[in-house]
C-alpha positions, -999 to +999 in steps of 0.1 A: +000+000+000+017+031-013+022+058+017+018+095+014+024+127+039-004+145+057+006+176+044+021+196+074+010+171+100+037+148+084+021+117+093+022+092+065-012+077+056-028+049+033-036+062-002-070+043+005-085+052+033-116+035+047-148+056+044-175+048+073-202+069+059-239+055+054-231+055+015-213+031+019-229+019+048-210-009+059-198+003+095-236+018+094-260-012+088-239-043+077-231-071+104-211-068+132-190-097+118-188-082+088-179-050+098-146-067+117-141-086+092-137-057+068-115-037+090-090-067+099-087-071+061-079-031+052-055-034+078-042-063+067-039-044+028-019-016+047-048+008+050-042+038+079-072+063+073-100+055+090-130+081+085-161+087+105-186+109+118-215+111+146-240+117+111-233+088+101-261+061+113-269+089+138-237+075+162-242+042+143-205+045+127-188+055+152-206+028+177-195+002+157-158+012+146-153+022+183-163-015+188-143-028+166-111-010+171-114-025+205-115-060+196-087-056+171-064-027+188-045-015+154-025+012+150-043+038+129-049+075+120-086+081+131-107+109+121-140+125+126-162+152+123-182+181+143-217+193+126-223+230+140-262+233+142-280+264+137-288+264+175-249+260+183-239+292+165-246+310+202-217+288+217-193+275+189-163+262+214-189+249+239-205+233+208-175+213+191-162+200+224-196+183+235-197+172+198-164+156+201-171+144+239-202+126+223-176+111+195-150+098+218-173+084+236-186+065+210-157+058+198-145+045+229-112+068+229-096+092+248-087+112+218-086+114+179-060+123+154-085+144+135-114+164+138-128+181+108-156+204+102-187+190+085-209+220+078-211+237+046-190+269+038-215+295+028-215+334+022-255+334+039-241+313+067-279+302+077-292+269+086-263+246+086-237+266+064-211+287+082-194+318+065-157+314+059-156+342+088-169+318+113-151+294+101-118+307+105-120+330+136-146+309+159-143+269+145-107+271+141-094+286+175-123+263+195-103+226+179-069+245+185-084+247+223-091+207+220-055+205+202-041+222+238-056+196+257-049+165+245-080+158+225-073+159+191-036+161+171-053+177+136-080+202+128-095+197+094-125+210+070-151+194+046-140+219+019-177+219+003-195+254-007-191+281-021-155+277-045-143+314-034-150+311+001-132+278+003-105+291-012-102+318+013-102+289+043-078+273+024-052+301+022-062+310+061-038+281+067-064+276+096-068+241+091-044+209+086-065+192+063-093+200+041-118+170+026-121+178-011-149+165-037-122+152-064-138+124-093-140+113-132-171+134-134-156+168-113-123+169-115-118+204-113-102+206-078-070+201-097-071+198-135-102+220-155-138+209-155-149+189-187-164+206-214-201+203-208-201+184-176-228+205-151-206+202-122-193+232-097-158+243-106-133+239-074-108+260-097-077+239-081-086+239-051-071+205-040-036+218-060-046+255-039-045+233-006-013+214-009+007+251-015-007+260+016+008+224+030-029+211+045-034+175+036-062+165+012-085+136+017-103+130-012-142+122-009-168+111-032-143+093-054-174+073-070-199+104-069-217+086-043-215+053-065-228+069-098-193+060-114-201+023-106-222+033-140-257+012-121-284+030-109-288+000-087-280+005-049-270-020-024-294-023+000-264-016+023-263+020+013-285+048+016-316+040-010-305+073-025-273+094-030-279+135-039-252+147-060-227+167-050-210+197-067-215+169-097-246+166-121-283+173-113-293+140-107-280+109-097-297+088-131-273+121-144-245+112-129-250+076-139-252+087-178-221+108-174-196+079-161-206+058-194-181+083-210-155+064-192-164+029-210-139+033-240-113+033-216-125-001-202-129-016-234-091-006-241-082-025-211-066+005-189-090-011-161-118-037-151-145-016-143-157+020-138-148+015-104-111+008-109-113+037-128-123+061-109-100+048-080-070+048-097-078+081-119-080+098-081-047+083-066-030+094-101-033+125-085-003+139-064-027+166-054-049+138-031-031+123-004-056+098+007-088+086-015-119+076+010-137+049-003-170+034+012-180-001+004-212-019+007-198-053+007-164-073+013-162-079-021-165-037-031-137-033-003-114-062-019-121-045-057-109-011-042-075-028-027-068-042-060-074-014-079-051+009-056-027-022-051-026-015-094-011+018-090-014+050-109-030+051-150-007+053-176-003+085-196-024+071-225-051+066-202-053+098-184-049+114-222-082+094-224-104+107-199-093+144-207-107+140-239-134+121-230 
């Protein structure tokens, strides 16, 4: 499993990481058997990067990694996340500690590695979105206060909103790591948006990120399972995935990745999935590629396709003019 640095944390992570979401939803709804059994075997393939969140099954992920992690004590780099609700806005520091009290708890930990915001970034700043403002000068110093004690080792955003705003968080050097929506169908967070793709243009920011030496977790590597090219979900999953900074609609989404097939039928990969992986660890501006599985057998494709390595020239000539 090829190893890659943090940005200025200077850990070295997995390029896969292990996604706990509810996409996904293995660590959400799949067996507790099964959910060992699929952490003991990314551990085994030399994966690192566990990611969670207290969203995610409502505690559910957290629960049973925490679980988990007991029974098979590894040594990993463990993140999470804080959600600042509209009614927390009052009380931002008070807020992110009891989230990550809650999360630790679950978790069954004394501390995490990484804590990273999950809100939106957001000029109106209402409801759940936070303006780059708050972002910077009330998030930020309340997880450097959880940094002093003991509680966390790495801040970190969802970088997900508004492009110029994220930019501006970015360049804040704020944050150690920022989570950034990277994929076949957006690539735009470092390399130009396809020529009539409907997808939200990042303008570099993954490339914008690593200058300012924050580490870059790439999420939404299949566009929530769209570049599978089925509209078919596991049951698994969440029955339904809304796009993100992608196409209008998930059926959408699922059109767009059949662009991709030519490169399948010249052999530069197996499936869409491969693809998709291996188009995102091609990247030096990802250091780590989240990937949520349904199954054993969608976590044993991804390990393959990593374990595979970067595309070829030809191939990534391929998908730019795709």
């Amino acid at each position: 499993m090829e190893m890659r640095t943090l940005g200025r944390t200077g850990v070295k992570v997995s390029v896969l990481g292990f996604g706990c979401g509810a996409v996904g939803g293995m660590m959400v709804k799949g067996s507790p058997a099964d959910q060992e059994r699929a952490v003991a075997r990314a551990l085994e393939a030399g994966v690192t990067f566990f990611d969670t969140a207290p969203m995610y099954g409502n505690g559910a992920s957290e629960t049973n990694l925490g679980r988990v992690l007991a029974s098979l004590k590894p040594e990993i780099f463990l993140a999470t996340k804080v959600t600042v609700l509209p009614e927390d806005k009052g009380d931002i520091v008070g807020a992110v500690a009891r989230s990550l009290e809650a999360s630790l708890k679950r978790l069954g930990r004394e501390s995490v590695d990484l804590l990273q915001l999950h809100n939106r970034i957001d000029a109106a700043g209402t409801d759940r979105p936070l303006t780059a403002e708050t972002v910077t000068q009330e998030v930020a110093p309340a997880m450097e206060k959880l940094k002093r004690q003991g509680k966390i080792r790495f801040a970190g955003i969802t970088a997900l909103g508004e492009t110029a705003l994220l930019h501006r968080v970015v360049e804040s050097k704020a944050f150690d790591t920022a989570q950034i929506c990277f994929n076949l169908l957006n690539p735009s967070a470092a390399g130009p948006v396809p020529a009539g793709l409907p997808a939200q243009d990042f303008k570099g920011l993954a490339t914008r990120a690593k200058e300012a030496g924050m580490g870059r977790i790439n999420i939404r590597v299949f566009a929530g399972g769209a570049l599978s090219g089925s509209e078919e979900r596991h049951p698994t999953g969440v029955p339904s995935v809304p796009p993100i900074a992608s196409g209008p609609t998930y059926a959408v989404d699922v059109k767009n990745a059949h662009r991709f097939d030519p490169l399948i039928k010249a052999s530069h990969a197996e499936s869409l999935i491969e693809l998709a992986l291996r188009f995102a660890i091609s990247s030096d501006a990802m250091t780590t590629v989240l990937a949520g599985t349904s199954t054993l057998d969608q976590l044993e494709t991804a390990i393959r396709s990593v374990e595979k390595g970067r595309l070829s020239a030809d191939a990534l000539a391929m998908i730019a003019r795709a």
